[in-house]
Backbone as numpy.savetxt, mean C-alpha at the origin, in Angstrom:
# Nx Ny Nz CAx CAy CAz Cx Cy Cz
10.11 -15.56 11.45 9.37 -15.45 10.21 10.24 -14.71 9.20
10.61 -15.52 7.85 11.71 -15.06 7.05 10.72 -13.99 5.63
9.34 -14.31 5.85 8.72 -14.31 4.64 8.74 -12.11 4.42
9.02 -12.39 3.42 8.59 -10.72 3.14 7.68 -10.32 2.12
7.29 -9.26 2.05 6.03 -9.29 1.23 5.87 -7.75 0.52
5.33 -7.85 -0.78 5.78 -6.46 -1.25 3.73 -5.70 -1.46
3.83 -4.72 -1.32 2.17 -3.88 -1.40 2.59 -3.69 -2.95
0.96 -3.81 -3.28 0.80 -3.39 -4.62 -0.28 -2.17 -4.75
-0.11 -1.21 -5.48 -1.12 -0.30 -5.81 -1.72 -0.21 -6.99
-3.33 -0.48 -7.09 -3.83 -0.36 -8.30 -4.85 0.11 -8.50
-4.91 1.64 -8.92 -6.16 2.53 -9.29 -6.18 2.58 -7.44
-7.75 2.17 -7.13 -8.27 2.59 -5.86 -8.02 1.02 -5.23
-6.84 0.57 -5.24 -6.82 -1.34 -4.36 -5.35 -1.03 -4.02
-5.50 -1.74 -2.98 -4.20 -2.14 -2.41 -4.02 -3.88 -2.48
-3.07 -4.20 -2.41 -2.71 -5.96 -2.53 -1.22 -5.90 -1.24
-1.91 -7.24 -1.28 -0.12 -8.10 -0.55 0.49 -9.02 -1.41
1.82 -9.06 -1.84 2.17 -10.33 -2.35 2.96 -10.72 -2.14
3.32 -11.83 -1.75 4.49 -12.70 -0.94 5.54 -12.42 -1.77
6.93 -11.98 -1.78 7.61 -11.66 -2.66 9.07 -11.93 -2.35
10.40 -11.87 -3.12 11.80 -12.69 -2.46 12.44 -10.93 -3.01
13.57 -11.37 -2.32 14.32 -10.06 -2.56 14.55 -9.48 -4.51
14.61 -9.11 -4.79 14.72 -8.25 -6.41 16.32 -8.07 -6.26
16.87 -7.55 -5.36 18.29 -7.51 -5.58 19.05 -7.81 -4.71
19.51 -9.37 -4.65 20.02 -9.49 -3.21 21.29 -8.94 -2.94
22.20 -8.61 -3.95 23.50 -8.08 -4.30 23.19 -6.74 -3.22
21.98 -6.04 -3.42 22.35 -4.60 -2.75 20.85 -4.02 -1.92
20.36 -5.23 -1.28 19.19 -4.76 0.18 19.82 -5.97 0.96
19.20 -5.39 1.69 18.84 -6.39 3.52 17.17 -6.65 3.30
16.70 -7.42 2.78 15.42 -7.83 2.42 14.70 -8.46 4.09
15.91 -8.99 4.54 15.19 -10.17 5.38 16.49 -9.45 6.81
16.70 -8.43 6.70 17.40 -7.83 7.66 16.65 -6.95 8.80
16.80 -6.45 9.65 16.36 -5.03 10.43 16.88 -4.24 10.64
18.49 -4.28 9.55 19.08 -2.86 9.92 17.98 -1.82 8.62
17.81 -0.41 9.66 17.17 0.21 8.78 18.10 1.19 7.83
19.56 1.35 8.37 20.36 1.68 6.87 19.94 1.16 5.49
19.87 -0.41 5.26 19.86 -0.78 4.29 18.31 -0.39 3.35
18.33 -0.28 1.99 17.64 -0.75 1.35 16.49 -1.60 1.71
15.62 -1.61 1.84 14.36 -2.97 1.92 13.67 -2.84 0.25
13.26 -4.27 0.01 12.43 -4.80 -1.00 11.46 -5.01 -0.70
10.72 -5.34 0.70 9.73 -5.59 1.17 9.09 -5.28 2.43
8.23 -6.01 2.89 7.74 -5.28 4.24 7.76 -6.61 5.41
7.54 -6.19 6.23 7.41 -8.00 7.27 5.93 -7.71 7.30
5.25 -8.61 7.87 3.73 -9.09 8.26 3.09 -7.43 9.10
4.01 -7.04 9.74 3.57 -5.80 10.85 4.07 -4.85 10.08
5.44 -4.59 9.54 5.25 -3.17 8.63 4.17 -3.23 7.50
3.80 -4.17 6.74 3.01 -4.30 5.79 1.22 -3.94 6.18
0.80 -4.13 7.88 -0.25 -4.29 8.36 0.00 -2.94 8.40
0.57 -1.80 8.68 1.13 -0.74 8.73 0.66 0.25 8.12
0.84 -0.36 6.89 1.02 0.27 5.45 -0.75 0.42 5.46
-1.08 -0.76 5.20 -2.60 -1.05 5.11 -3.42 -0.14 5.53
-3.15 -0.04 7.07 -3.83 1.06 7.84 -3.31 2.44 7.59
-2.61 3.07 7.27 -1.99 4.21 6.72 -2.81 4.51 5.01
-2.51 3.63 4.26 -3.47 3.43 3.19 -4.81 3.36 3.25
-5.74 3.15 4.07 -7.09 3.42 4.55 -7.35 4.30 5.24
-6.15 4.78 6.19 -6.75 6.11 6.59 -6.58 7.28 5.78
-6.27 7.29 4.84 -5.83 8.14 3.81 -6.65 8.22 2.88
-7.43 7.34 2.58 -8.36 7.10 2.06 -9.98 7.23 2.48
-9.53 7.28 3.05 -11.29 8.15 4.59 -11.08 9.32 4.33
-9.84 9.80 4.47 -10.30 11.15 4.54 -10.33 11.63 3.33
-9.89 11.29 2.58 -10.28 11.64 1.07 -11.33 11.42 0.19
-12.43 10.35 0.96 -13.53 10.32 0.45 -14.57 11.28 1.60
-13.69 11.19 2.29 -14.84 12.60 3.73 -14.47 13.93 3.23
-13.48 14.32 2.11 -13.55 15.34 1.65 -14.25 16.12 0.40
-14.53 14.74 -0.28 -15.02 15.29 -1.42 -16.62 14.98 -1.35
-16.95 15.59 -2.53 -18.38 15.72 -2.51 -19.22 13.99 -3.21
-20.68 14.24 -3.19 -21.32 13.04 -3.53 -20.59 12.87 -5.03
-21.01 14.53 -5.95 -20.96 13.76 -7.06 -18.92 13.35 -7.77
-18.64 14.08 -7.40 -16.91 13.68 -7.17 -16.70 12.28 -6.81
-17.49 11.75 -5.73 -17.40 10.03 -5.41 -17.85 9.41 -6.70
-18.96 9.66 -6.90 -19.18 8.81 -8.02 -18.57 9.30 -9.47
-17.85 10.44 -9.71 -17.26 10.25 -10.72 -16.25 9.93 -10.91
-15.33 9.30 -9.81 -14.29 8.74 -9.54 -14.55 7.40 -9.73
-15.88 6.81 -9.41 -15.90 5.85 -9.62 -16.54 5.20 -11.19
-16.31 6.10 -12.00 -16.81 6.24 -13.24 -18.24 6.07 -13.64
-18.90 7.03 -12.61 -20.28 7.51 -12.80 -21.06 8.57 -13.05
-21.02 9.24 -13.65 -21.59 10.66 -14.02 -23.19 10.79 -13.01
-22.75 11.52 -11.85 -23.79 11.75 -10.91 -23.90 13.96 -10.80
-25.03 14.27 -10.72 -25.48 15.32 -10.06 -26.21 15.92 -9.29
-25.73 16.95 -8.36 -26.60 17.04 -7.05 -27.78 17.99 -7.27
């Protein structure tokens, strides 16, 4: 499997998007030496990411309070 794929972050979302190298002159895009540079992720580092990004995200909504959730989510709430 040659395909690589780059994460996107936006506000509170994560994305996948199928993506080709940005600089082939100077990564190993589609390599496994981990010296090099990467542009992207494979299918399992990217599944990786995902889960690292959600668990990070648990605990950061298990830390804060009700009305903090919802004013993050642009709701003016009080307890």
């Amino acid at each position: 499997m040659d395909e690589i794929y780059e994460i996107v972050y936006a506000e509170d979302e994560i994305q996948l998007n199928l993506t080709e190298c940005k600089q082939p002159w100077n990564c190993g895009c589609k390599t496994k030496l981990d010296s090099e540079p990467k542009c992207g992720y494979s299918p399992h580092e990217a599944k990786q990411k995902f889960i690292e990004y959600f668990e990070r995200r648990i605990q950061h909504l298990q830390s804060i309070s009700t009305s903090q959730f919802m004013r993050e989510l642009g709701y003016y709430h009080y307890d």
